[in-house]
C-alpha angles and dihedrals in degrees: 000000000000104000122224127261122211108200099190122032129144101209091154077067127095137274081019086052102058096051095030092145093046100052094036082054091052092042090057098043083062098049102271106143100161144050135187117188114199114198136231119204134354095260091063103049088090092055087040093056094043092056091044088055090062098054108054088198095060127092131193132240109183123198155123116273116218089246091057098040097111082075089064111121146149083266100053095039078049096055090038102063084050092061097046080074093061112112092220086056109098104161147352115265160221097347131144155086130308116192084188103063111094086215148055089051111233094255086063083045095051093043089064095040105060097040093061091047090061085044092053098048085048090056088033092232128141124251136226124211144213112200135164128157103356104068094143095042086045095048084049097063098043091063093042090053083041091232096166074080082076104009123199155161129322089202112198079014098197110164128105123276094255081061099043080050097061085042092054094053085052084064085257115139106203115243116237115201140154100318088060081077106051121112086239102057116123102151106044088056099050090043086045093053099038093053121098109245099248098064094052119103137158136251142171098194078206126216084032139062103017118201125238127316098031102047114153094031134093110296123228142183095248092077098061084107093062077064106040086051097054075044090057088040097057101031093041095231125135121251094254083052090051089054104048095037089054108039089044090064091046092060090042097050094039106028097213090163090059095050081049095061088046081052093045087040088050 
């Protein structure tokens, strides 16, 4: 049985945190057999490492979110191209633009952005990205930073198909989390339908962003296979197909076995 694989999780984050052993061992009693944990800001990626050093199936992906941009810095450019060494690092994340947030202004956004692209092509790692409200600007950029040379992931993907398509020429698979399972949800199932298979994988975003039918609550790990199964629904695949086709591209985008033999090598 192909195990699931939860590209964005923030399990250094609370209430996830304070009961980390707990929720890791739901979440594998369910199927979940991977973890990815995106930062937020340069003050977390200690904490982040330190959770990722618990769960032997999770992986880092240290970054600096937009909402947090206006923290971006020589220093923490500086920290962060050390990290990006780490053998537990598999990505930069989460990173992007946010066209919500009344602050940071976009030009601060951009200004991070686009230096830890450049950060992440220079380490050859794969980036994860936060985007809302600004898809064309964002696309924009990836090409300009030439990020199809790294790929990624597009996490809460929530753009039109015309614009998951663009990503997916970039070398980006479109992330597919809890609001893929509301009752109002139009665009994600038409984006979901329209991808090729091999650029679909599955997220919580826990805490955040819980399926049905827990929306509104806490969000945990546990619940990846609500969304697996609407995955299975719309695309028409079983349950085992879901898991494999998803977790495949996972591996392939994120290369977490690579980053296990630096570990064994270490």
């Amino acid at each position: 049985m192909s195990l699931l694989f939860d590209t964005h999780v923030h399990l250094d984050c609370p209430p996830l945190a304070t009961h980390l052993d707990t929720e890791v061992e739901a979440a594998r009693a369910q199927g979940v057999g991977g973890f990815v944990v995106p930062g937020v800001s340069a003050a977390s990626w200690p904490q982040l490492l330190e959770t990722v050093a618990r769960i032997p199936e999770a992986w880092a992906a240290p970054g600096v979110h937009p909402q947090r941009a206006w923290e971006w810095n020589e220093e923490s450019a500086a920290h962060l191209a050390a990290l990006l060494d780490h053998p537990r690092v598999v990505a930069v994340g989460e990173i992007g633009l946010d066209g919500l947030l009344p602050a940071p202004g976009i030009a601060i956004q951009e200004r991070a952005l686009r230096a830890q692209l450049r950060l992440a092509r220079a380490a050859g790692l794969p980036v994860l990205i936060h985007c809302r409200k600004a898809v064309g600007r964002l696309l924009a950029i990836l090409r300009e930073e030439q990020a199809q040379t790294v790929g990624g992931i597009l996490h809460a993907f929530s753009g039109s198909i015309e614009s998951a398509r663009q990503a997916v020429e970039l070398g980006f698979a479109i992330g597919f989390g809890g609001p893929l399972t509301y009752a109002n949800a139009r665009r994600a199932p038409e984006v979901l339908s329209a991808l090729p298979a091999e650029w679909i994988v599955l997220e919580t975003d826990a805490p955040d962003l819980a399926p049905h039918p827990h929306r509104g609550q806490d969000n945990r790990p546990a619940w990846l296979p609500l969304i697996a199964a609407e995955v299975a629904r719309i695309r028409n695949w079983s349950p085992e197909e879901t898991a494999r086709i998803t977790t495949e591209n996972a591996h392939r985008i994120l290369k977490p076995d690579r980053r296990k033999q630096l570990t064994t090598d270490n």
